[in-house]
N, C-alpha and C positions, 0 to 999 in steps of 0.2 A: 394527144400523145402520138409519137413514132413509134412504126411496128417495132415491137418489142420492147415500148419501154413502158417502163413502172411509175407506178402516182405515187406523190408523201407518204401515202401509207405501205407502200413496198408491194400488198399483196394482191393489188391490181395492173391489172397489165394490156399492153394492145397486144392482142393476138392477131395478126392479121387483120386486122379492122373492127375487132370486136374486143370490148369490151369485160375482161374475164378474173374473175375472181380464183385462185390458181393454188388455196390454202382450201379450198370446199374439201369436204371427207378428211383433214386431216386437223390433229389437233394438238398444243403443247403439254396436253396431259389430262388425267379426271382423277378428281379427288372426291371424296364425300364427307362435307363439310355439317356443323349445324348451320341452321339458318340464320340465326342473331350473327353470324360473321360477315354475310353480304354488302353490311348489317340490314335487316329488316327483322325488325321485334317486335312485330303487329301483325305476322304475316305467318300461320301456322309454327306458333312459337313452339321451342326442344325439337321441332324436325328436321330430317336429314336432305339436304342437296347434293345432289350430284354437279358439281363445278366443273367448267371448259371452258376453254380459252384456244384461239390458234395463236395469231403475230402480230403486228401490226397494229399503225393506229392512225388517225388522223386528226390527232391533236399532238401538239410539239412542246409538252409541258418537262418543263426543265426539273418539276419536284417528282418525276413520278416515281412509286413505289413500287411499282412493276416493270423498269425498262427496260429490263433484260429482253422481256417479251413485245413489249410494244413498241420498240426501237428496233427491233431484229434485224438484219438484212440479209439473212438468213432462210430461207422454206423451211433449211431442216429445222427449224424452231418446231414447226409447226408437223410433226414428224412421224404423228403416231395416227396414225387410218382407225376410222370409224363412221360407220353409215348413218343419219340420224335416225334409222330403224333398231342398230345396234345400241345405240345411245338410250333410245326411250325402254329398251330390252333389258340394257342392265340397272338404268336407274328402278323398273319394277321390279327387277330381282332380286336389290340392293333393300328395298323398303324404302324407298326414296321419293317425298311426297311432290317435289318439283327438281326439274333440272335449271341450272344458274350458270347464265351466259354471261363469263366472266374473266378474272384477267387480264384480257384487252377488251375493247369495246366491239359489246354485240354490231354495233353501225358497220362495223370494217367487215365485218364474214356475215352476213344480215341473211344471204341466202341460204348458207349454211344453218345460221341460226333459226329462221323459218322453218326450216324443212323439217328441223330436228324438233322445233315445238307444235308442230302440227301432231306429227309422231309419237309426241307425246301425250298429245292431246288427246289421240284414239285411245290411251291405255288410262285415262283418268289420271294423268299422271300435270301439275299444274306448271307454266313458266314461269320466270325469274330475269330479268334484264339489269346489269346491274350495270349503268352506262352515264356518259359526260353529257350526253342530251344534246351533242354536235350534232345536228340531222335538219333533211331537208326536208319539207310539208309531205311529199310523195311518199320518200322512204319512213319518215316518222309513222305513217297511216300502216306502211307493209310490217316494220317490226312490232308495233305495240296492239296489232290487230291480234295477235297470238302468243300475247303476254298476256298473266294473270298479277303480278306483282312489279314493280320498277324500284330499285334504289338509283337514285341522282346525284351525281358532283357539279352541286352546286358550288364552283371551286372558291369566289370569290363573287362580289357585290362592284366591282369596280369595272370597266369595260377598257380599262387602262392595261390591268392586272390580266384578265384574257389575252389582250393583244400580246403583250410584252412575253408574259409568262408561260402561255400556251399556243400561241399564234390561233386562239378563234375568235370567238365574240360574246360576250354575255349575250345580247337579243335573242339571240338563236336558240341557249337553253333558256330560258326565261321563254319563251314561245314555245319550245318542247312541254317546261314544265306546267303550264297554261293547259295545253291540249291535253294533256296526262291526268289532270284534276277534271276538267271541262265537260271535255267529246268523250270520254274513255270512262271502263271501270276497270280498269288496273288499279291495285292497289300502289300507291304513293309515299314512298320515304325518303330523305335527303342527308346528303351526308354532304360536311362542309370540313375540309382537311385545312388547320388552323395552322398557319404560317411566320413561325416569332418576325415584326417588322413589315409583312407584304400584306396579309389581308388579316391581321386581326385586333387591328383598330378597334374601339368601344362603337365609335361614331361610323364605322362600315357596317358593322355586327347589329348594331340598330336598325339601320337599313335593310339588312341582309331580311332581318327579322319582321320587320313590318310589312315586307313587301309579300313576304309568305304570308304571313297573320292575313293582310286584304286584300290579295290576287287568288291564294289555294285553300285557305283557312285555317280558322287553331286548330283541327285535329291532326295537320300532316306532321307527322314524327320528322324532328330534325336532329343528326349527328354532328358533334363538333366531337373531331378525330383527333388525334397526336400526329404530328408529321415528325418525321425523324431523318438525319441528313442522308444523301443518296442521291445519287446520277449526278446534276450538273448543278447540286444543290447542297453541297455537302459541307460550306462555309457557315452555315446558320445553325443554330440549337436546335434541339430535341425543344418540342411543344409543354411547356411547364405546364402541371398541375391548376396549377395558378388562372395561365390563361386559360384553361380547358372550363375552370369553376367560374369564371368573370363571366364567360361567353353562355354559358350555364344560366346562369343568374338572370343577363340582360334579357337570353331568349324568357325563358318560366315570367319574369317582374312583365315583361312587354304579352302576357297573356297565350302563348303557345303552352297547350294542355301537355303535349309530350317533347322532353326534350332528353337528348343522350348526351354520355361522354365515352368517346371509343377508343382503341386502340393504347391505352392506359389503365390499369387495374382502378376500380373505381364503383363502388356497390352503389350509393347512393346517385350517381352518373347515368346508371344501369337498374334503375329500378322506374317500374312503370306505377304511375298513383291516379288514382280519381281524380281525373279534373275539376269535379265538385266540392266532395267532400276531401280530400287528401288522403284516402285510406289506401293502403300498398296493398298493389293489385300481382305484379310479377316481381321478385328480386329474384336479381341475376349475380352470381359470382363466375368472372369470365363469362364462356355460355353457357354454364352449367345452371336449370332455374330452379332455385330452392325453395320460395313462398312461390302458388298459385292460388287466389281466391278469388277469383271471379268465379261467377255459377256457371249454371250451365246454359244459358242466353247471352252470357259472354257481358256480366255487367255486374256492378262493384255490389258483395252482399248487403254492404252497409246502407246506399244509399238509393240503392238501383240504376245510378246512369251507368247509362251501355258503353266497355270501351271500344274506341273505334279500330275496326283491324277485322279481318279474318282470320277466326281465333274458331278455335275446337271447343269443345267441353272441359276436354283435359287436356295436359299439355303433351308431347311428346317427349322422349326419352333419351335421344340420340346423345344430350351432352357435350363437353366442348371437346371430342374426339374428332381426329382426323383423318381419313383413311384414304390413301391414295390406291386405285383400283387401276387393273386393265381389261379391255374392252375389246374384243376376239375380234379382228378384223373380217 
């Protein structure tokens, strides 16, 4: 790039010959969210996140749900100063068990997002990466090296559907999500935003499905989401019922122990069962959890298999409240 100019994602820039990330310390807001909305429902379920996000992205997905922010061309998006010492300071004071880099994608602000989970790390406080898994071998080792948990969009099963619809590559998540199960103990859950006509074919959905099932295994929790129109995508439906319960079906019939339905009211979508014996381990309305019956080894009373996750004894309490906070500069 020429001094002073900016990459796809806006918030890199040539400074004078260097290479500078120009949204560091600053961010498009912090909320404190539950955790089942990241979604991760395996991953210190009823607890609270502290959420952040700055601008930017580097992927050029025409459906996205956030592009206010990750389309920006704007700094000021990105507007509100905080240290990630201030950050891991209010997420402790908050009761807040992990902070979730989120939004746009941890990849775009990574040094930001490091600093800030290192930071949090000194206070016992755990990470959250909620990201497209666009990343290169190097940087994939720097962010997920001081993550405790990862949700993934896995957007689509076709490498047509990447090109066209987000300008990246499937191989590239599909090689994130390898190293994430693999090299790493991040906890692992995937979310797949179902698109009436682009990606939610039976015969992609199978695929999408098996490939998990014998690359990462049946315990990795997969979400199939409602996509609803918006940015450069606004010609298409609202994600029916329908297909949300098909995609349902084929993932549970094809052997994935855990599978969701998001972004749609939906209990039965949203409830976690014994991959053994079928007994309901967590039912969720919204994210609010109303049965808890796993013991206290975090494994189904009835039958004794362990469910898979990092899970407490008891759940937490946070509820499906949302609280947007600020953060003392």
């Amino acid at each position: 790039m020429r001094p002073g100019q900016r990459g796809l994602c806006f918030v890199r820039m040539n400074n004078n010959g260097v290479l500078v990330l120009d949204t560091y310390g600053r961010s498009s807001g912090f909320c404190i969210d539950p955790v089942e909305k990241k979604p991760l429902y395996h991953f210190l379920p009823g607890s609270a996140v502290l959420s952040f996000g700055t601008a930017g992205c580097n992927l050029t997905c025409r459906f996205c749900q956030n592009w206010d922010i990750s389309t920006s061309r704007t700094i000021d998006t990105a507007g509100t100063p905080a240290t990630p010492a201030a950050i891991a300071a209010a997420a402790d004071q908050h009761g807040c068990r992990s902070v979730a880099y989120t939004y746009n994608d941890p990849v775009v602000f990574l040094e930001y997002a490091t600093a800030t989970a290192l930071a949090c790390r000194a206070r016992g406080i755990r990470n959250i990466a909620v990201t497209a898994g666009y990343i290169t071998q190097g940087a994939r080792e720097d962010l997920f090296s001081c993550m405790d948990a990862a949700n993934v969009d896995l957007k689509s099963f076709s490498p047509d559907f990447y090109s066209r619809q987000c300008g990246g590559a499937l191989s590239v998540v599909k090689d994130t999500l390898r190293y994430l199960r693999i090299r790493t103990n991040v906890w692992l859950e995937i979310t797949t935003l179902l698109i009436p006509e682009l990606n939610d074919d039976p015969f992609e959905i199978r695929a999408l499905v098996d490939w998990i099932a014998s690359e990462l295994g049946l315990d990795v929790p997969l979400h199939f989401t409602a996509f609803h129109p918006d940015y450069r995508m606004r010609d298409r439906p609202a994600t029916s019922i329908t297909t949300l319960r098909r995609a349902y079906d084929i993932a549970r019939e094809r052997g994935l122990y855990h599978v969701y339905i998001g972004n749609i009211r939906d209990i039965e979508g949203s409830t976690t069962s014994c991959h053994t014996c079928g007994h309901t381990l967590i039912r969720r309305e919204a994210y609010d959890i109303t049965v808890w019956q796993l013991d206290a080894q975090g494994a189904c009373p009835k039958c004794g298999t362990r469910c898979a996750g990092i899970l407490d004894a008891r759940p937490g309490s946070w509820g499906s409240r949302r609280a947007p906070i600020t953060i003392p500069s």
